[in-house]
Backbone as JSON Lines, residues from 0, in Angstrom:
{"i":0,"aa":"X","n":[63.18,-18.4,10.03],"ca":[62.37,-17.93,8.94],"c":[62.55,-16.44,8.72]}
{"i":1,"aa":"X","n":[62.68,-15.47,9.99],"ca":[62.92,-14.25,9.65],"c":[64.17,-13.73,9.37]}
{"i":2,"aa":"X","n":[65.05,-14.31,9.46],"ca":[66.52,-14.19,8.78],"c":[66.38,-14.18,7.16]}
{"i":3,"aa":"X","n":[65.48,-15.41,6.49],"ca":[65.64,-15.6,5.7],"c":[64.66,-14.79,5.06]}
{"i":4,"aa":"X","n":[63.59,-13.85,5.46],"ca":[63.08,-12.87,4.56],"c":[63.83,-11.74,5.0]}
{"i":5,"aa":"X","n":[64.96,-11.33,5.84],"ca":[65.7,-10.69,5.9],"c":[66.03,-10.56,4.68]}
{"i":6,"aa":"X","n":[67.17,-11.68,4.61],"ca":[67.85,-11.79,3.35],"c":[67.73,-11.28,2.12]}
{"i":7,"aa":"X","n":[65.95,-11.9,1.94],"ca":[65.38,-11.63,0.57],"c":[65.33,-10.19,0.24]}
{"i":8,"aa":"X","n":[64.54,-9.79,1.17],"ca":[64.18,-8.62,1.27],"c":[65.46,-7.74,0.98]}
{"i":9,"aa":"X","n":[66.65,-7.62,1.39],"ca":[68.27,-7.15,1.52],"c":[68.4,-7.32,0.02]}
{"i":10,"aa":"X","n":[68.55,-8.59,-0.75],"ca":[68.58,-8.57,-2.07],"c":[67.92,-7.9,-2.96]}
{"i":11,"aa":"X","n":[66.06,-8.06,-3.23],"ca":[65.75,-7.29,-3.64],"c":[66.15,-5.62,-3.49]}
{"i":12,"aa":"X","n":[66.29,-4.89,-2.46],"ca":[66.28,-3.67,-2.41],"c":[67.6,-3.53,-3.08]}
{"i":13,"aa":"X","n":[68.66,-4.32,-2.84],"ca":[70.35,-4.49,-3.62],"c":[69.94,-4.2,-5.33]}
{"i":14,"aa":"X","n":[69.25,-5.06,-5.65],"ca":[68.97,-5.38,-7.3],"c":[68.24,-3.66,-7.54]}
{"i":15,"aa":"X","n":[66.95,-3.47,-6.85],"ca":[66.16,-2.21,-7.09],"c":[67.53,-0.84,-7.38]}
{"i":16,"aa":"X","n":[68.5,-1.1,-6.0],"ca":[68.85,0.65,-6.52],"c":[70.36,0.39,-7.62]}
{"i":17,"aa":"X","n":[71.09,-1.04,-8.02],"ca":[71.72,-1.3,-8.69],"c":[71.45,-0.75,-10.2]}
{"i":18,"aa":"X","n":[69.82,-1.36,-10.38],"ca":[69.02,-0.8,-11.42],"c":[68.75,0.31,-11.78]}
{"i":19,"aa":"X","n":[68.56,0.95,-10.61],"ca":[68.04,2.61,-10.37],"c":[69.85,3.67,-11.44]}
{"i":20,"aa":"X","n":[70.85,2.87,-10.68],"ca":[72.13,3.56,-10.75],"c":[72.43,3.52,-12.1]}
{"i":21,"aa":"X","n":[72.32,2.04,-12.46],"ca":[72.89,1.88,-14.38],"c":[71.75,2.63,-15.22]}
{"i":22,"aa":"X","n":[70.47,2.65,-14.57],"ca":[69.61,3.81,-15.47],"c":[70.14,4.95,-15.74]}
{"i":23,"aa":"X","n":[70.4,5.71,-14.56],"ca":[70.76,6.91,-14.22],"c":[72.04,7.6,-14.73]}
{"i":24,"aa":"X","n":[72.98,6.44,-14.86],"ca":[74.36,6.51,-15.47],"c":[74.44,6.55,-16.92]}
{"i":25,"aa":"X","n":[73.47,5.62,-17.3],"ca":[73.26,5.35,-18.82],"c":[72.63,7.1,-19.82]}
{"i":26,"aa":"X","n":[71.55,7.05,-18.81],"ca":[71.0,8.6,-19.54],"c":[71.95,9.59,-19.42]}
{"i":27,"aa":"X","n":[72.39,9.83,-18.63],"ca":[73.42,10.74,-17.99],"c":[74.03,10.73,-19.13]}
{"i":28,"aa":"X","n":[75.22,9.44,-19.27],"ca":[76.24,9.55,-20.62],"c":[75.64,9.79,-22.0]}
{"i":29,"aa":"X","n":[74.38,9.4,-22.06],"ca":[73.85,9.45,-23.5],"c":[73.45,11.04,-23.88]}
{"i":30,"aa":"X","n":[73.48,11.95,-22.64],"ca":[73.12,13.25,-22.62],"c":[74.33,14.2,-23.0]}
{"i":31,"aa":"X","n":[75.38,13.55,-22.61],"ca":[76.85,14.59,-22.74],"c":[77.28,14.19,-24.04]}
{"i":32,"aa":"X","n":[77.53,15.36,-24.63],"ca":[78.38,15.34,-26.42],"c":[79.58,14.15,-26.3]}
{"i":33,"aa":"X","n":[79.89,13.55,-27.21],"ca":[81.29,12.73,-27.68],"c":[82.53,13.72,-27.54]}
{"i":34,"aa":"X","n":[83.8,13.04,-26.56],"ca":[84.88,14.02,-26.88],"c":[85.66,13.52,-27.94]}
{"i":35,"aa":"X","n":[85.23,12.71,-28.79],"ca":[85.87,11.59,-29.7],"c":[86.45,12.26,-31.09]}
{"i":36,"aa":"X","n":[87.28,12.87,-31.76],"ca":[87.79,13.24,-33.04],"c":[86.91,12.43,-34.24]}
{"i":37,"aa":"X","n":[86.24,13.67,-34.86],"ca":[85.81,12.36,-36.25],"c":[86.41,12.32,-37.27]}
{"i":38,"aa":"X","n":[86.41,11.61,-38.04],"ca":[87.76,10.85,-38.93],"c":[87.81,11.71,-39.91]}
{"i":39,"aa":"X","n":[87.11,12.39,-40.39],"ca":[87.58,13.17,-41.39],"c":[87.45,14.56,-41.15]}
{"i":40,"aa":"X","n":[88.61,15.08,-41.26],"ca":[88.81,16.92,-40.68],"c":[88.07,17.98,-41.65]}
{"i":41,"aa":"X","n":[87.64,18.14,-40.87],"ca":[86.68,19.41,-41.71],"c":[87.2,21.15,-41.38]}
{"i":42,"aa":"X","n":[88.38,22.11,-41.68],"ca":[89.45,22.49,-41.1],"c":[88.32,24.29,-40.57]}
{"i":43,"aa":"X","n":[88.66,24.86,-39.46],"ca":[87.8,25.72,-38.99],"c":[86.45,25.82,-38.55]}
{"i":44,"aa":"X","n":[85.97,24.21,-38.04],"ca":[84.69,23.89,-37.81],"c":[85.02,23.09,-36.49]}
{"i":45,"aa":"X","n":[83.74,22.9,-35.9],"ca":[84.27,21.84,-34.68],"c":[84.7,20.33,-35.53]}
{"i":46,"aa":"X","n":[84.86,19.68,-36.13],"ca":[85.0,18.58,-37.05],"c":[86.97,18.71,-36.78]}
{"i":47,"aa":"X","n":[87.25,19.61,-36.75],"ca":[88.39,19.54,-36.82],"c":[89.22,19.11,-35.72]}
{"i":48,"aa":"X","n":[90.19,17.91,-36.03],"ca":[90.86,16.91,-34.85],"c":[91.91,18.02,-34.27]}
{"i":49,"aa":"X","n":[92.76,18.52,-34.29],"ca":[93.5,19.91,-33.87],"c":[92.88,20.57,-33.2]}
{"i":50,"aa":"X","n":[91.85,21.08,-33.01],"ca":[91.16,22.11,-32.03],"c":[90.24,20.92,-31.14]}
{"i":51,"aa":"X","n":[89.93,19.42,-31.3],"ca":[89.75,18.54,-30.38],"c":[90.86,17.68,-29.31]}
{"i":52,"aa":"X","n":[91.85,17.99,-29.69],"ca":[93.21,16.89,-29.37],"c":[93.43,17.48,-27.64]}
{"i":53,"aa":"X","n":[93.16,19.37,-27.22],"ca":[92.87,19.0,-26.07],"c":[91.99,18.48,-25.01]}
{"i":54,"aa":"X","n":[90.85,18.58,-25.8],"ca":[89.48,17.53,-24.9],"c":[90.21,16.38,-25.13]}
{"i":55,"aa":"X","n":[90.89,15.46,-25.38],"ca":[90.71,14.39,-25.87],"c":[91.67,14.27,-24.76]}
{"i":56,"aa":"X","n":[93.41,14.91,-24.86],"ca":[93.9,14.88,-23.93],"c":[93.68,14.67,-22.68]}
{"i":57,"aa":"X","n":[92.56,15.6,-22.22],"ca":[92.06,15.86,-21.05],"c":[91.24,14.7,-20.44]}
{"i":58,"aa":"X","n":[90.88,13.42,-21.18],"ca":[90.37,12.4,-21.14],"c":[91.31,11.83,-20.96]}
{"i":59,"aa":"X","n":[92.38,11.45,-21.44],"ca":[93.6,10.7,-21.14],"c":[94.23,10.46,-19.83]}
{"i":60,"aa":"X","n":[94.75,11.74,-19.53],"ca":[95.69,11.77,-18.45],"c":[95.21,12.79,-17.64]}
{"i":61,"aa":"X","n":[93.86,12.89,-16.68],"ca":[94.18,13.31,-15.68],"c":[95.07,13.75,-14.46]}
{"i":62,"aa":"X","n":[95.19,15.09,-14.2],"ca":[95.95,15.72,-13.32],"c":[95.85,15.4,-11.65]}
{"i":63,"aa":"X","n":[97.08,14.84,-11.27],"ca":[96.59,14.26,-9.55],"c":[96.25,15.41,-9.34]}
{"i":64,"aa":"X","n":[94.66,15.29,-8.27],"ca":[94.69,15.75,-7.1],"c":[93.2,16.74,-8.53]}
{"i":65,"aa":"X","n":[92.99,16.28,-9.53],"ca":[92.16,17.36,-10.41],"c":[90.69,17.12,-9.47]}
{"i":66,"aa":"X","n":[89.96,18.3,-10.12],"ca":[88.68,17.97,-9.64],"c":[87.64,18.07,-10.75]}
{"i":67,"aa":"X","n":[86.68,17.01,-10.99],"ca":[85.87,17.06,-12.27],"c":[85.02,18.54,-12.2]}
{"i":68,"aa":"X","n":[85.06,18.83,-13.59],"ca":[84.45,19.91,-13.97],"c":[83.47,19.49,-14.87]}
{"i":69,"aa":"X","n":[82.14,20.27,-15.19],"ca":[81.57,19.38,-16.23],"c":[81.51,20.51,-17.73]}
{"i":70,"aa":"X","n":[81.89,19.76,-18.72],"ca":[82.36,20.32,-19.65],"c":[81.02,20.85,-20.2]}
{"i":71,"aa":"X","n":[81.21,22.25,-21.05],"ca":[79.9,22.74,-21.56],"c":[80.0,22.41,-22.77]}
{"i":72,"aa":"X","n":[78.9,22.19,-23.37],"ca":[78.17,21.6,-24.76],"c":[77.89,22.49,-25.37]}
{"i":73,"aa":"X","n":[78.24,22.12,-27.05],"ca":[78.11,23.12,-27.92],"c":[76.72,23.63,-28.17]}
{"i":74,"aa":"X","n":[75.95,24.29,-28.31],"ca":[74.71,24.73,-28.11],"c":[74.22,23.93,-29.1]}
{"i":75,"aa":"X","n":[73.04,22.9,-28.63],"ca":[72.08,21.98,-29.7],"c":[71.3,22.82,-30.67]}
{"i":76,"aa":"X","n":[71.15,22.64,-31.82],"ca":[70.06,23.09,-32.46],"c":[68.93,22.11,-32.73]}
{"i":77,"aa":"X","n":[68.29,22.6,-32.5],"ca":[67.09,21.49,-32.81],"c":[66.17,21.69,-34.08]}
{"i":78,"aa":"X","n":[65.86,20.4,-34.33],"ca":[65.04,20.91,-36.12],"c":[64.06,20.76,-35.88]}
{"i":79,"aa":"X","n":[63.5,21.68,-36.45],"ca":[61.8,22.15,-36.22],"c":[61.3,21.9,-38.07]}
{"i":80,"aa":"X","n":[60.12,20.71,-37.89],"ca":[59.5,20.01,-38.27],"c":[58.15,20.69,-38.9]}
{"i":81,"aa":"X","n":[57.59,21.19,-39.65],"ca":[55.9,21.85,-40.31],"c":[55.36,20.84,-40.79]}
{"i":82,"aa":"X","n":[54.11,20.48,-40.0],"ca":[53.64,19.58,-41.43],"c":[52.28,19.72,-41.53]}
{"i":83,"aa":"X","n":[51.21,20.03,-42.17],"ca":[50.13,19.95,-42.5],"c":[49.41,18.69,-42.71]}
{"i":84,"aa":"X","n":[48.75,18.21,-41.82],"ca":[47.96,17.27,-41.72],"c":[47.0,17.31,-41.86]}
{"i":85,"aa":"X","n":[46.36,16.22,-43.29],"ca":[45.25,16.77,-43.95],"c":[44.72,15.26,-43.38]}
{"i":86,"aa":"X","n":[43.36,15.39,-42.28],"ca":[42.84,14.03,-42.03],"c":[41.58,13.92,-42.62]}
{"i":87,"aa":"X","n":[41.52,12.67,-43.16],"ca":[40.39,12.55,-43.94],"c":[39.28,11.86,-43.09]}
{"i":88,"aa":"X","n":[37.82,12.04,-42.41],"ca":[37.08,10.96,-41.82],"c":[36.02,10.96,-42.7]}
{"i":89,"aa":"X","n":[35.7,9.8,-42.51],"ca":[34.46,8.79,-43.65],"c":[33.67,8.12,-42.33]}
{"i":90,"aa":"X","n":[32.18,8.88,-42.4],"ca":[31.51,8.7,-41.53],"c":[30.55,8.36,-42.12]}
{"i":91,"aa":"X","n":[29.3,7.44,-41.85],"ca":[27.96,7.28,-42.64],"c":[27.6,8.35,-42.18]}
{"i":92,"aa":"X","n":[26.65,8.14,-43.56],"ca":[25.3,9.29,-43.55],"c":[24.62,9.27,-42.58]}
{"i":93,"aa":"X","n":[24.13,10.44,-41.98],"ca":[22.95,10.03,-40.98],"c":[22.05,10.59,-41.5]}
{"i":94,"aa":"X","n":[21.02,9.68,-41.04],"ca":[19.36,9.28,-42.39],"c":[18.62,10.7,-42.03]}
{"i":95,"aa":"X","n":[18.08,10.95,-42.85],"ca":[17.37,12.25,-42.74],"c":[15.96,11.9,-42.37]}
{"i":96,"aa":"X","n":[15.35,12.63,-42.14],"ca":[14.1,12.42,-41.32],"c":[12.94,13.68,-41.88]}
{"i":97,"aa":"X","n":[11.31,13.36,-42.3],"ca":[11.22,14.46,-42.87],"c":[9.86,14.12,-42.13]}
{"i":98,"aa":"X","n":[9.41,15.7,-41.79],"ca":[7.15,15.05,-41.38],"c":[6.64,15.13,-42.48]}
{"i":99,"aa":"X","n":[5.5,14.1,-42.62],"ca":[5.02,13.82,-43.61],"c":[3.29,14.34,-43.32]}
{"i":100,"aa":"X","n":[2.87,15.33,-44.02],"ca":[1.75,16.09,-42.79],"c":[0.16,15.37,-44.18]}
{"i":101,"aa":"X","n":[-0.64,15.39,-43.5],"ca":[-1.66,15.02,-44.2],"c":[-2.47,15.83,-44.17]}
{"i":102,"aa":"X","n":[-3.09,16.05,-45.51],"ca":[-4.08,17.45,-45.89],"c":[-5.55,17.64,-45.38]}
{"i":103,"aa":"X","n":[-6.13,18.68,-45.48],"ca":[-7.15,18.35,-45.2],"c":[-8.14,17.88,-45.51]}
{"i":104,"aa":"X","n":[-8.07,17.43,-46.48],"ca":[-9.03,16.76,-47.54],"c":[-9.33,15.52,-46.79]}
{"i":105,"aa":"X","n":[-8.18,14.78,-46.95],"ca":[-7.82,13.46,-46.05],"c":[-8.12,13.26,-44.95]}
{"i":106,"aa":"X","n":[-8.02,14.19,-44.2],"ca":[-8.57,14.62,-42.75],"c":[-9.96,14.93,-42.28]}
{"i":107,"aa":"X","n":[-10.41,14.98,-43.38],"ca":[-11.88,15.35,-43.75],"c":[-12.7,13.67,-44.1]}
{"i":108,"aa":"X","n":[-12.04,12.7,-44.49],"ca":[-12.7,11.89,-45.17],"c":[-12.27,10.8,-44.27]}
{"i":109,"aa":"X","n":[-11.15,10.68,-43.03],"ca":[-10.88,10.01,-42.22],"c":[-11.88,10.4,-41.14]}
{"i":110,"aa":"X","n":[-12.11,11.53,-40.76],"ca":[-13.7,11.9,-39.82],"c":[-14.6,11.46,-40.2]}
{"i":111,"aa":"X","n":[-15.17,12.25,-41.15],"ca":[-16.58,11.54,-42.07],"c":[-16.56,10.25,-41.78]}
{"i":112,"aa":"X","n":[-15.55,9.45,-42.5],"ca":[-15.76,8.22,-42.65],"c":[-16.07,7.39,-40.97]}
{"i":113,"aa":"X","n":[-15.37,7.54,-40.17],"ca":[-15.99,7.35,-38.97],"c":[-17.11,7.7,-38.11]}
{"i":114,"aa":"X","n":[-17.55,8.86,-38.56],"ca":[-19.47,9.37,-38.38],"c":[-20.07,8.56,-38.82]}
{"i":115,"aa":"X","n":[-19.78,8.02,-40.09],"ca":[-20.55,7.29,-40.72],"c":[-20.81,5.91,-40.44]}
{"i":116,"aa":"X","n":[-19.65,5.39,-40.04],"ca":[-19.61,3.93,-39.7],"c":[-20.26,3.85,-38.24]}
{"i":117,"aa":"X","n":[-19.75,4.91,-37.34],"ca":[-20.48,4.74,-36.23],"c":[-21.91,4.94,-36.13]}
{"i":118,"aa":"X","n":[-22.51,5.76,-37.03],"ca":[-24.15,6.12,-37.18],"c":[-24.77,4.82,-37.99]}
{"i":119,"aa":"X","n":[-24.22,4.32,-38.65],"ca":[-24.81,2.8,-39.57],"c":[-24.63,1.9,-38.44]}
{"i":120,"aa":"X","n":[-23.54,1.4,-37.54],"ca":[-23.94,0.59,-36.12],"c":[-24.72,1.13,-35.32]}
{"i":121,"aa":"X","n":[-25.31,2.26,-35.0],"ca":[-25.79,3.01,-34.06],"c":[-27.19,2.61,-35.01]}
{"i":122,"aa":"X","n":[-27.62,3.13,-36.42],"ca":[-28.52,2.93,-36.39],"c":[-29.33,1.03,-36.29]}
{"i":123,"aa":"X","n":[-28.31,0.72,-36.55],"ca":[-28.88,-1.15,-36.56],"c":[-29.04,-1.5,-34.65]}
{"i":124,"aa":"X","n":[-28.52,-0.79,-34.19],"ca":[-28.71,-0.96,-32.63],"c":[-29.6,-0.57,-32.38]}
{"i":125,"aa":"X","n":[-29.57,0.87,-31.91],"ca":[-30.73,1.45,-31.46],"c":[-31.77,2.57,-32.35]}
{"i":126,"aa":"X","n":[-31.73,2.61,-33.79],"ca":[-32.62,3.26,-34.56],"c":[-32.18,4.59,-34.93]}
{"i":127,"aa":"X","n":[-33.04,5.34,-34.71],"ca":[-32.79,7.07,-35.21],"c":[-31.74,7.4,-34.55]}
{"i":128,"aa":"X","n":[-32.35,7.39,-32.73],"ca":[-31.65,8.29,-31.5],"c":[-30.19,7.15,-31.81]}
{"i":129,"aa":"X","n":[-30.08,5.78,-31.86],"ca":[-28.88,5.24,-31.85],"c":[-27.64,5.77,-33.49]}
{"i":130,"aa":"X","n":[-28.77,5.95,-34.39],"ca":[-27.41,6.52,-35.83],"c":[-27.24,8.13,-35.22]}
{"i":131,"aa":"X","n":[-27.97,8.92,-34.32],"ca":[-27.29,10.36,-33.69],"c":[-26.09,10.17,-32.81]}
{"i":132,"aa":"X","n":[-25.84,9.12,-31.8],"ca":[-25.74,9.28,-30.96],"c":[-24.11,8.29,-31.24]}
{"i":133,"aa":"X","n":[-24.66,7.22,-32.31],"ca":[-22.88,6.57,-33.03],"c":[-22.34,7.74,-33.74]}
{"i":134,"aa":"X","n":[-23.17,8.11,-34.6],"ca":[-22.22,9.47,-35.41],"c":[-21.59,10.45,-34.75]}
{"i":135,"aa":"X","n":[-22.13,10.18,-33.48],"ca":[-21.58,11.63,-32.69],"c":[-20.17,10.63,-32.36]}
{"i":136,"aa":"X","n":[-20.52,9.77,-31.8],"ca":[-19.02,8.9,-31.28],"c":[-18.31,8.24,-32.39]}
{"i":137,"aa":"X","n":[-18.89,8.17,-33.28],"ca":[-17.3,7.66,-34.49],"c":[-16.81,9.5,-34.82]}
{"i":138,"aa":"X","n":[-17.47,10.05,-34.61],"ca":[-16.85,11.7,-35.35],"c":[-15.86,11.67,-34.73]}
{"i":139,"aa":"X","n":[-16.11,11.69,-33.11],"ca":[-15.19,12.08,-31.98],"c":[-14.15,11.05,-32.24]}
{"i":140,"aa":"X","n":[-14.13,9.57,-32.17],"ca":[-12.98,8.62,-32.54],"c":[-12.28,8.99,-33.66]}
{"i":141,"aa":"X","n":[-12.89,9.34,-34.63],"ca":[-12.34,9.59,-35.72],"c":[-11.46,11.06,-35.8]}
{"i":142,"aa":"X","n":[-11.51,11.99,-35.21],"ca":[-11.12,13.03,-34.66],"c":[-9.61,12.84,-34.17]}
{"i":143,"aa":"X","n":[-10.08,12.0,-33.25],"ca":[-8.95,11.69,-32.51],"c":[-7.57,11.07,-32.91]}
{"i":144,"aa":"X","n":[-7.76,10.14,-33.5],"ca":[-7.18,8.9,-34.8],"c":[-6.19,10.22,-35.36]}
{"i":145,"aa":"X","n":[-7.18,11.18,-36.42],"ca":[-6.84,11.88,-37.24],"c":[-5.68,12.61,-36.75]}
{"i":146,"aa":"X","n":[-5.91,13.77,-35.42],"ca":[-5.1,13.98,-34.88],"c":[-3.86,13.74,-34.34]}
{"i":147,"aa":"X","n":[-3.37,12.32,-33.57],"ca":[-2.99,11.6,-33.25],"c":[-2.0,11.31,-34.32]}
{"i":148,"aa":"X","n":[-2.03,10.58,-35.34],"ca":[-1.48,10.22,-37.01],"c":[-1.34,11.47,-38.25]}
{"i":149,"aa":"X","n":[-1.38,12.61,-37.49],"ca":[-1.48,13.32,-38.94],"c":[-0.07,14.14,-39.17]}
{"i":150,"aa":"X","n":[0.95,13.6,-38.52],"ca":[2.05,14.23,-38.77],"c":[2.71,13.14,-38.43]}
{"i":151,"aa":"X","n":[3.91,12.12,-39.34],"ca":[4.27,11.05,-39.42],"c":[5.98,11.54,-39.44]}
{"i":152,"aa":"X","n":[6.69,11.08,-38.96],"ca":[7.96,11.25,-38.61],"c":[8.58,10.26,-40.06]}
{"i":153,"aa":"X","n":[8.99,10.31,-41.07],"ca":[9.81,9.45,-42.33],"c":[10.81,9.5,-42.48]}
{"i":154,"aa":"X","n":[11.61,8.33,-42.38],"ca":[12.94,8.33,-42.58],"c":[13.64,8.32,-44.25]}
{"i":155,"aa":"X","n":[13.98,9.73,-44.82],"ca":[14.48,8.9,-46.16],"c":[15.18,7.45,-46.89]}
């Protein structure tokens, strides 16, 4: 059994740096200029097959005993690109929100009105001392209420 994950194991790592090499080879060549003549001469420019014929040579027939040199590349220019990018975003509205405050008038007639209601139960309960003693406690409820509600958060 351990022979045979030997094996496996031996293969995979075979396949891994096989892979590794034709990567490596591939970018490599795709990185170095063409020594190739292009077909139509363009005369005092690099285009021109006459001032290429010794690279080309030099591809041909290697010299016994030569040693690779690596040839230098004509200086790349690279094109430089401007562009103004106008992005448009479309976002909802976000809802506005406003306090909605209540006057004092209102504020006045939301108290009252609870003195009152509490002193009319107060008085059917307990008489005089009971309409003093509700009016005092609907004022105070009513007070409170008022306070509590008098500034309302509204969403447009």
């Amino acid at each position: 059994m351990i022979p045979r994950n030997a094996a496996i194991g031996a293969g995979v790592l075979a396949l891994a740096g096989l892979g590794a090499v034709a990567y490596y080879s591939s970018t490599a060549r795709a990185s170095q200029p063409a020594l190739v003549a292009p077909a139509t001469a363009v005369p005092g420019t690099d285009l021109d097959p006459v001032a290429a014929a010794p690279a080309a040579q030099a591809l041909a027939a290697p010299a016994a005993g030569a040693v690779a040199a690596p040839v230098a590349a004509a200086p790349v220019r690279e094109r430089v690109v401007y562009r103004d990018r106008v992005v448009y975003r479309t976002t909802a509205a976000r809802p506005r929100y406003y306090v909605h405050k209540r006057s004092k008038k209102h504020s006045a007639m939301i108290i009252g009105g609870s003195a009152v209601g509490g002193a009319g139960i107060g008085a059917l309960v307990g008489g005089k001392k009971g309409a003093l003693i509700g009016g005092l406690v609907g004022g105070a409820g009513g007070t409170v209420y008022d306070r509590k509600t008098h500034k309302k958060v509204k969403q447009e």
